[in-house]
C-alpha positions as CSV (number, residue, x, y, z in Angstrom):
1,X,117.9,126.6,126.9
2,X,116.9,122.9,127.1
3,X,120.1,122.0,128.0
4,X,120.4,124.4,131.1
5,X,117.0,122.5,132.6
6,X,117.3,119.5,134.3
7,X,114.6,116.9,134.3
8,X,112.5,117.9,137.3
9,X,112.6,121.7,136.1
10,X,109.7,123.5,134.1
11,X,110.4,126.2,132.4
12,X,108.5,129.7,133.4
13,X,105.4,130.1,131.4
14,X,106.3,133.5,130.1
15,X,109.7,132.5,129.0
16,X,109.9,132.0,124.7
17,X,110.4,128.5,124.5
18,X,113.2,127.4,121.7
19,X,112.1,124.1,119.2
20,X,111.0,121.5,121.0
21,X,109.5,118.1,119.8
22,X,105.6,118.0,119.7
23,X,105.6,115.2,122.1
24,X,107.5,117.8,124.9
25,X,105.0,120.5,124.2
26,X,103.0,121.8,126.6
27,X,99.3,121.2,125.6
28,X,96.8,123.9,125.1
29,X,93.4,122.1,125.5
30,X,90.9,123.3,122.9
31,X,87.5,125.1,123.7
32,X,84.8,122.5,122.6
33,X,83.7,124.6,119.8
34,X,87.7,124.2,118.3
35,X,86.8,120.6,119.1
36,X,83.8,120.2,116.8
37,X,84.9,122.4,114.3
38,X,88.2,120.1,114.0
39,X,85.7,117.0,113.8
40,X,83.3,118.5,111.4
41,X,85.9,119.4,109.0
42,X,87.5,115.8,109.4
43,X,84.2,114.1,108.8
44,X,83.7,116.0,105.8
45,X,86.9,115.2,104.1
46,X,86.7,111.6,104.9
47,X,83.3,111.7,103.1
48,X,84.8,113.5,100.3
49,X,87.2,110.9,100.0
50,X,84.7,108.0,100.5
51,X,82.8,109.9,97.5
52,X,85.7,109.9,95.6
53,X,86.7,106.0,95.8
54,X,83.5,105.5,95.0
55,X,83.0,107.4,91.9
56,X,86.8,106.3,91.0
57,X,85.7,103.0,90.9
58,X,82.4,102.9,89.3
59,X,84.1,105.0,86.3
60,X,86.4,101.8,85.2
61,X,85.4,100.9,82.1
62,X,83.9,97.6,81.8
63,X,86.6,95.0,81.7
64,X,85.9,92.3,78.3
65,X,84.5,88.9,79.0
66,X,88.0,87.1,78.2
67,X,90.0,89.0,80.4
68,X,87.4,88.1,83.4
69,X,87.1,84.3,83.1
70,X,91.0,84.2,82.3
71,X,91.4,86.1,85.6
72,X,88.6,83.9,87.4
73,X,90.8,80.5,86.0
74,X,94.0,82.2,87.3
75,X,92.3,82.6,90.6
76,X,90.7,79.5,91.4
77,X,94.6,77.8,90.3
78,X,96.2,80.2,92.6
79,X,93.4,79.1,95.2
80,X,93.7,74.9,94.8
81,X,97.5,75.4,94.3
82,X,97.5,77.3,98.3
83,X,95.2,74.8,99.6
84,X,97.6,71.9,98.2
85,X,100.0,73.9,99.9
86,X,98.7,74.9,103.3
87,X,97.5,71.0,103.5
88,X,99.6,67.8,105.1
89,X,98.8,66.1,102.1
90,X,102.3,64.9,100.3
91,X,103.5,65.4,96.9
92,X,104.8,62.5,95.5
């Protein structure tokens, strides 16, 4: 079917169309009500989801005192060692 149209051609509206690629579609513009329905049900699942990181990560148990400063000395190494780095300073 796609085949026998050339570019300039439309096809009639009544005709079944075969598969086409959603980008090739003809669009059907949505009433406004389908509009904020779609948005209202998108806000709310982003919420849910916000509400979900958020409990996710105020349910980690409390890391112990050790593991924090040995991950606070790693840092600030990793930190001088990328400013040594990023610097025109030489090594010798």
């Amino acid at each position: 079917m796609a085949a026998a149209l050339t570019e300039g051609q439309e096809p009639d509206p009544d005709e079944p169309l075969g598969w086409q690629p959603i980008w090739e579609r003809p669009r059907t513009p949505k009433s406004k009500a389908a509009k904020k329905a779609e948005l209202r049900k998108q806000r709310k699942r982003l919420q849910e989801a916000g509400k979900r990181r958020l409990a996710a990560s105020q349910s980690r148990r409390p890391r112990s005192r050790q593991n924090r400063i040995g991950n606070a000395a790693a840092r600030r190494d990793a930190r001088a060692l990328s400013r040594l780095r990023h610097s025109n300073a030489w090594l010798w």
